[in-house]
N, C-alpha and C positions, 0 to 999 in steps of 0.2 A: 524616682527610679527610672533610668533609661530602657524604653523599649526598642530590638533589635529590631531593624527590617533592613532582608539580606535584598540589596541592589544588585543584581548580576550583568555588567557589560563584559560577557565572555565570549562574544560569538563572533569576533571577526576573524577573517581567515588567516591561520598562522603561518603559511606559506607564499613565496610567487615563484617566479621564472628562477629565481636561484637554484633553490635546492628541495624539489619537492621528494617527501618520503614514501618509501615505495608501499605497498598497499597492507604489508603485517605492521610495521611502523606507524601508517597511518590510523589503522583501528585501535592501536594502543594508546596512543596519543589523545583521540579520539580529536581529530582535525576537524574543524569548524568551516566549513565555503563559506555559508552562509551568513553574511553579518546581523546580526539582530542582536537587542539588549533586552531582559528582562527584569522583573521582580520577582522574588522571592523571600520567604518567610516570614509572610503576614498574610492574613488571606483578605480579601476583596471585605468591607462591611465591619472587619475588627476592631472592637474599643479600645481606644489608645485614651490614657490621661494629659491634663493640658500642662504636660511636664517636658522638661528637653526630652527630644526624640532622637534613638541615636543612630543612624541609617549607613550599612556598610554592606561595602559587595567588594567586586573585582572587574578590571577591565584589562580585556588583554587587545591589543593593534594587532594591525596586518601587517605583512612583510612590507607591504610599502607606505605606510604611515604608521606615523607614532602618534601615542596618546600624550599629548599636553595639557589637558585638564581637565575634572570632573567638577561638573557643576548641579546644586540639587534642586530642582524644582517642587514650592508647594504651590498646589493649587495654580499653577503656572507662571509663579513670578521667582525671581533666584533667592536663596535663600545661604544661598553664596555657596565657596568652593567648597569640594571637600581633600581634609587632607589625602596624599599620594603615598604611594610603594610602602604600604604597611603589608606585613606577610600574609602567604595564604598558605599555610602547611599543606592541606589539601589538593590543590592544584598543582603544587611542585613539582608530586608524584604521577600524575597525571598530563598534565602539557608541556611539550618539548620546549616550548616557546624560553627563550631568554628571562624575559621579562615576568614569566610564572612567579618566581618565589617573592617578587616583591608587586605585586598586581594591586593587592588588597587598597581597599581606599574607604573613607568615614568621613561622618558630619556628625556634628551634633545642632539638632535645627530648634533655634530659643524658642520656647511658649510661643511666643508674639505673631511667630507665622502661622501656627495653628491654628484651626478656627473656633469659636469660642463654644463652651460645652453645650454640645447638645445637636450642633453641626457635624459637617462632614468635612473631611482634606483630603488633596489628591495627593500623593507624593511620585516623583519621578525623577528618574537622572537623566544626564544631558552630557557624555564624553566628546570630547573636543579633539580633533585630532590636528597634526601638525601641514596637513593637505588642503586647512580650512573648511572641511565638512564635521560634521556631528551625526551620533548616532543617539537616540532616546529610547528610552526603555517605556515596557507598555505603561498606563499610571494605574494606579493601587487606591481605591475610596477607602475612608478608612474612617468611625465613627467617634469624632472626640467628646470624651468623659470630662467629668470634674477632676481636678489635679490629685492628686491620691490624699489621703486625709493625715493631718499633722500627727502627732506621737499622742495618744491615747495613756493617758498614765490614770486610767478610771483607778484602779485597786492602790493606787498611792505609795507604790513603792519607789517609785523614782524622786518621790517628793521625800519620802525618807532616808534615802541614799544622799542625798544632798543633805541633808540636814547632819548627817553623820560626817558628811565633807566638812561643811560648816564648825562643828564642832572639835576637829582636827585642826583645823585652819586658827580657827582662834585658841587652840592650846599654848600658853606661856612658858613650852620649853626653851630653857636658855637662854631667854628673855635680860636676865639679871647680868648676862655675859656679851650683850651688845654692845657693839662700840658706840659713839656720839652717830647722832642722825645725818651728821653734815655725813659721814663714809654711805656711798655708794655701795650695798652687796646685791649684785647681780644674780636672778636666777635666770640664766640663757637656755631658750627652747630651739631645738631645729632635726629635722624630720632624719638626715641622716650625716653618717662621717666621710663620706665620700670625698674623692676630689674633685666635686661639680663646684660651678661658681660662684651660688650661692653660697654655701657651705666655706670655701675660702674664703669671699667676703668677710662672713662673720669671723673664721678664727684670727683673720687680720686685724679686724676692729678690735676685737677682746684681747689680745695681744698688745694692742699700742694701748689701750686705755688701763690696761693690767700695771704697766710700769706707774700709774700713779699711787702713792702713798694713801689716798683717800678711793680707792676702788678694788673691791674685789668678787670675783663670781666662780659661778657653778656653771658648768652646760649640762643639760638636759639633751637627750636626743635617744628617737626611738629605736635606730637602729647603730649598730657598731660600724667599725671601720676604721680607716688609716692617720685620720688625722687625730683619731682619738689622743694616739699616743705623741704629739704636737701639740696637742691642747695641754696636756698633762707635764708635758716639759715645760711648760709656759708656766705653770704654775695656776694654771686652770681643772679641778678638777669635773673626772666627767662621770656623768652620771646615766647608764643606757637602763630605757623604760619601754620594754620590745611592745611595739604596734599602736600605744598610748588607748587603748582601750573603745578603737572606734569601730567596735563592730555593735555594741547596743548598749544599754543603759547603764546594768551590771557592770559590765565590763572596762564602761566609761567613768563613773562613778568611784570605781577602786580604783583604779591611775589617777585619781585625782585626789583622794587620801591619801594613795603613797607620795604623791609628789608636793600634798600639804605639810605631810609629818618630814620631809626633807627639808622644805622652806625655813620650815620653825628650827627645826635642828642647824642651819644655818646663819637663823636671823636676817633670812630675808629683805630686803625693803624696796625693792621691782624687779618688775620683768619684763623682759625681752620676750620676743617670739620671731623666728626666723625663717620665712616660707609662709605660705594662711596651712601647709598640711602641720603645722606648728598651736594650731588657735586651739589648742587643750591649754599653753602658757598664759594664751591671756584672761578665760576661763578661768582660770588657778588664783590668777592678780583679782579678779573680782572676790575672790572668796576671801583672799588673806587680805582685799581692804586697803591692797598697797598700789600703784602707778603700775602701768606697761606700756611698752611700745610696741607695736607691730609690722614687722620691714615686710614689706609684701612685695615680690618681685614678680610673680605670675601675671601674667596680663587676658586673665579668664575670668569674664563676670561668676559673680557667687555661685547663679543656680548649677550652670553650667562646670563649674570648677566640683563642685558634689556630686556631680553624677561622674565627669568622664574619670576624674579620681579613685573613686570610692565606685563606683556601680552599688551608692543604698540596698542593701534588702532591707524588706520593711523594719526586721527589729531595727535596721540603725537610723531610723529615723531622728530616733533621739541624739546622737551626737551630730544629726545631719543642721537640725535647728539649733541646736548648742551652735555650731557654724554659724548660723547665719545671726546669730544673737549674740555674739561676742564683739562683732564691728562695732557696734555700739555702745561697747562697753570699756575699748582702750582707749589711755588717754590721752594716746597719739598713734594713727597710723601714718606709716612713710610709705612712699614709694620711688624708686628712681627715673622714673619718666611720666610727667603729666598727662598720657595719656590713658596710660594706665591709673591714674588716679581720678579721671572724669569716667573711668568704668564704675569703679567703686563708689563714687558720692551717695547714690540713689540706697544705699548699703548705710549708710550711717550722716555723723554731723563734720560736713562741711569742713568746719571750721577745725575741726581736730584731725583735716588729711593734710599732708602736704608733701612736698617733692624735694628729698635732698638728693641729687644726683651723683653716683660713683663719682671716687676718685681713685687715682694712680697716685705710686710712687716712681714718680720722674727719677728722683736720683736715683734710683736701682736700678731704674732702667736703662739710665744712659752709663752709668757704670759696666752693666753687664754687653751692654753695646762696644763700648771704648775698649774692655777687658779680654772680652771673647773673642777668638779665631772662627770669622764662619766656615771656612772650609774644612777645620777641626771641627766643630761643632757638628757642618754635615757628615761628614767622615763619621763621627762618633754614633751620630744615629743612624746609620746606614744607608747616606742619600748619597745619589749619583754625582759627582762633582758638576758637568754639564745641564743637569737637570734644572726646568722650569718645575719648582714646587708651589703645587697648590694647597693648601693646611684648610681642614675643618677642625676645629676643636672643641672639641664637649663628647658628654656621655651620645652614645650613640642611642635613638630614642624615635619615635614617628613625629613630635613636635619639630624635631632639630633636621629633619628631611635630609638627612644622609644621603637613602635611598634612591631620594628624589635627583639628589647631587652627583650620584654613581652616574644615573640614567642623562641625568646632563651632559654631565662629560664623556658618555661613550658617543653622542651626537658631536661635542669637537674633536675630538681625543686623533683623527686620523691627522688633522689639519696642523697637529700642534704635537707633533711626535718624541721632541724633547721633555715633555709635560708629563708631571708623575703629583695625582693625587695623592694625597695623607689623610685620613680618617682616624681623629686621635680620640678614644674615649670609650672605646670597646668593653663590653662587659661579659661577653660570650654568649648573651642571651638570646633569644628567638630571631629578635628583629637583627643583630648583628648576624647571623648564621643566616638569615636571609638575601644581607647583602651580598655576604661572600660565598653564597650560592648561585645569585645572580652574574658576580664578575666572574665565578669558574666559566660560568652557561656562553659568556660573551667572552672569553679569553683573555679579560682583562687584569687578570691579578700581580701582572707585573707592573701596569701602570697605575693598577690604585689600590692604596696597603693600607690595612687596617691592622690599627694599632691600639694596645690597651688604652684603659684612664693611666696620665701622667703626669708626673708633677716636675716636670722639665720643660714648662710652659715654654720661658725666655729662650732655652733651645730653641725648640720648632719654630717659635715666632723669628728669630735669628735668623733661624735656615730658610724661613720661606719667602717665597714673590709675591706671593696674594693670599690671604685670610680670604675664606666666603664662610657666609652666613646665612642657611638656606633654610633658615625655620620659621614657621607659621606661625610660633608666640613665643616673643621675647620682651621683655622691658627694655631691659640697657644693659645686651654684654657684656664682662670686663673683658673678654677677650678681642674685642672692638677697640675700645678703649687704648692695651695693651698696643695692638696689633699697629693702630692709628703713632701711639708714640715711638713704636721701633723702625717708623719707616716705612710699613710694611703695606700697600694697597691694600684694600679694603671689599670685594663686592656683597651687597646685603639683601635678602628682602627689605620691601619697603613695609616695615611694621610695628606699631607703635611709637615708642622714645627713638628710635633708629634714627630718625629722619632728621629731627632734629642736630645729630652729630654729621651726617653723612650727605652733603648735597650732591645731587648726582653731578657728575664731571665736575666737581671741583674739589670737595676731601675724600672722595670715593666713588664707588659706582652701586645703582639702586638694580633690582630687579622684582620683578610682581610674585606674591608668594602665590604656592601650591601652584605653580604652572611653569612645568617641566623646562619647555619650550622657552619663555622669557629666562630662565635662568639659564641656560645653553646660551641664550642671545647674550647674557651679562658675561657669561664667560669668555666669547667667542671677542665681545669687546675689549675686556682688561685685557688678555692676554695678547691682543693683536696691539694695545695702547704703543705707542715712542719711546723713548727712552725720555724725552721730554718732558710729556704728558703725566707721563708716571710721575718723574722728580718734581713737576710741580704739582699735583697731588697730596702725595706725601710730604711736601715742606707744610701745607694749608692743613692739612691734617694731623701734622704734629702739634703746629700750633694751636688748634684748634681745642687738643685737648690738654695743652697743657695753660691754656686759659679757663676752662672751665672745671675740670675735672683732677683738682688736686687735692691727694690723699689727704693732705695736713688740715685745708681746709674741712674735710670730708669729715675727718674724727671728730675737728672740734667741734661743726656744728651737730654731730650724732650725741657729743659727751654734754653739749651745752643742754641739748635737750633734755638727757636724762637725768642731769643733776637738779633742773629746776622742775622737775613733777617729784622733788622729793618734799614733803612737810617739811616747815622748821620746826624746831624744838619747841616747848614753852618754858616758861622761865623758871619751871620746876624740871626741866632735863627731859621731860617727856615728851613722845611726837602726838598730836592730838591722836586719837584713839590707839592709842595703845594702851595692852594690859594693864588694869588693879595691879 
């Protein structure tokens, strides 16, 4: 369970020579001269467990520098950055300052920096500003405990909950109405219907392996949504299981008998699991005794992925270690970038991780290239015919640093006045109502439009000059991917599998994540690029993915794998353990 300690770099002065507010203004505002950073909300001596520590405040600059980057200090070594422009409700109302509604900034700092129980840690921030000075906040002692104690199942109810899963799980309904073992029936897990990329992924894959004669599935997913009724045209049906029961053991225990007595009512014989907020799927394959795969696209070690996720209260302890116990129980996990998959080894066996990396469909793509009018296409979405368009795509989120993206480009945005941001993935939520509180604050919302989730992908990618990708964890985009084969410049954080696709100046441009300031420099670069520079770019960058990264190969080695964790028969028709 994450402990909160509120980091406050709030105090640098919100004014200069521009435009200072006259003195009723100013008391309302409540205007800051003096720069200083504090801590708050932990007090000096408090036990903290030797669990991820989750440490958030807010930093607001002065009129004449800007904040480029928070960094957290334990014990006085870095413990690295923390992410930028997550919201602060509180302050919006409160400081006139631009940059209020998105100030907010977090770390999650691993065990490992803490000191071991029974010691002491300091914890401190370090704002970076773009003037090359820092301001630090005062430090905080703070006494580390033993890490909070595993799931207590004394009175044995959880061991009986399970045992009634158990017994669900090996019921022989419909048993006698199985097809031959050689037919693959899928049970597919994934956290939501959304049009995020994961989520496409999957109903891609289950689509193209749905047209085989020997394959058919179920999706599983906790939450509703759009593509539901895509999956269900496909001949996929779906199945919504709201929340998958991860709030405590009760809770987790009976999602896991309904979604046993569904198996069986199916005739199951593996599973998929789509996302690790998916891993009740591979859960489920341990009880029913049949094969699963696990596609994990997240690039967040375990412990860490449980807390910033979920924030455990202690009842959910138990589905917390159900988590961490399930990696070693599929009998494959995937991931699409080796990097992400040397997080996870220490998580399980070796030998059953490995790395299939996305693939595209080239000929869609260059069909939709060849077929489509861009200036229709911009016309159609409402871009300026003259316009330099910059596209972010994805749900709009604190991982995927929108925010941080807005605050980028209002640093070039004078130099480059042709230039119109696109923010595609809008949900209406806190954090999107924080951005577009912020471009009112700075009068930007002509030049950067925020736009719902869409599934007009090959549109926008069409219409645009540069894809940027300005988030702190990513595996391996398809929007990368995509982007790389329509032509389309590329600038990225450098993180994770990225690198791999993206060499700076040669199939794209890199920039350092959670640092405001290096992505305004990666902007200020593409955008300024030749007409030259660019076209050879994007020739290396097409190529690039359409040597490594093709759909057709992608299925079959996704379909190879799952056909062979199936049992053979024996020579009496039966798969070893199955039903009397």
């Amino acid at each position: 369970m994450a402990h909160a300690l509120e980091v406050e770099a709030s105090a640098y002065a919100r004014y200069g020579e521009a435009a200072a507010p006259d003195a009723t203004k100013r008391e309302a505002v409540r205007v800051r001269r003096n720069p200083k950073v504090r801590i708050q909300g932990l007090r000096a001596g408090q036990a903290v467990p030797r669990d991820p520590l989750r440490v958030h405040g807010w930093a607001l600059p002065s009129a004449r520098s800007a904040l480029t980057r928070v960094e957290i200090l334990v014990d006085g070594r870095s413990a690295g950055r923390a992410r930028l422009g997550l919201p602060r409700p509180g302050l919006t109302e409160r400081e006139a300052s631009a940059e209020a509604p998105v100030c907010g900034f977090e770390h999650l700092v691993p065990p490992s920096f803490l000191a071991e129980a029974g010691g002491a840690t300091t914890i401190q921030a370090r704002a970076h500003l773009t003037d090359g000075s820092h301001k630090e906040s005062g430090q905080v002692t703070l006494q580390v405990v033993e890490p909070e104690p595993r799931f207590d199942d004394a009175g044995g109810r959880a061991e009986e909950l399970r045992r009634r899963v158990d017994g669900v799980a090996s019921y022989p309904l419909f048993a006698e109405r199985r097809p031959p073992e050689e037919r693959l029936r899928l049970l597919a897990f994934t956290h939501d219907l959304q049009l995020g990329g994961a989520q496409l992924y999957l109903l891609d894959l289950l689509r193209r392996l749905n047209r085989r004669d020997d394959f058919s599935c179920v999706l599983v997913s906790r939450e509703d949504g759009p593509l539901r009724g895509l999956s269900e045209v496909s001949g996929i049906p779906v199945h919504v299981s709201p929340d998958y029961g991860y709030s405590d053991a009760e809770a987790y225990e009976g999602k896991l008998a309904e979604l046993a007595a569904l198996a069986r009512l199916y005739g199951i014989n593996a599973v998929m699991a789509n996302t690790t907020a998916a891993f009740i799927g591979v859960d489920l394959a341990g009880r029913l005794g049949v094969p699963s795969v696990w596609k994990i696209h997240e690039s967040l070690e375990v412990p860490a992925w449980s807390v910033q996720s979920h924030h455990w209260p202690v009842a959910g302890r138990y589905p917390r270690e159900r988590f961490g116990r399930v990696l070693g129980t599929a009998s494959a996990v995937v991931f699409a970038a080796e990097a992400t998959c040397r997080q996870y080894r220490p998580w399980g066996s070796s030998s059953r991780f490995l790395t299939i990396p996305y693939g595209i469909d080239h000929g869609v793509i260059a069909t939709h290239r060849s077929s489509a009018d861009r200036a229709a296409v911009r016309a159609e979405l409402g871009l300026p015919g003259g316009a330099t368009v910059i596209l972010c795509l994805g749900t709009l989120e604190g991982r995927k640093a929108q925010s941080a993206l807005v605050q980028a480009f209002s640093r070039v945005a004078d130099a480059h006045p042709h230039s119109v941001l696109c923010l595609v993935g809008s949900r209406g939520d806190s954090y999107a109502k924080a951005v577009q509180e912020y471009l009112a604050r700075k009068g930007l919302e002509r030049r950067v439009w925020v736009r719902p989730l869409s599934d007009a992908v090959y549109d926008w990618l069409l219409a645009s000059d540069l894809l940027v990708c300005a988030s702190d964890i990513e595996s391996l985009p398809f929007s990368i991917l995509e982007a790389m084969a329509f032509g389309t410049p590329v600038l990225s954080t450098r993180i994770f599998g990225i690198p791999t696709l993206i060499e700076d100046g040669r199939t794209g441009y890199l920039c350092e994540p959670r640092d405001i300031d290096s992505l305004a420099r990666g902007l200020e670069r593409a955008l300024r690029a030749e007409p030259e520079e660019r076209a050879e770019i994007t020739r290396a960058a097409a190529e690039r993915v359409r040597s490594g990264n093709d759909i057709d190969r992608y299925v079959q080695s996704f379909s190879s794998l799952l056909f062979s964790l199936l049992p053979r028969p024996n020579v009496d028709g039966r798969s070893p353990g199955a039903p009397e």
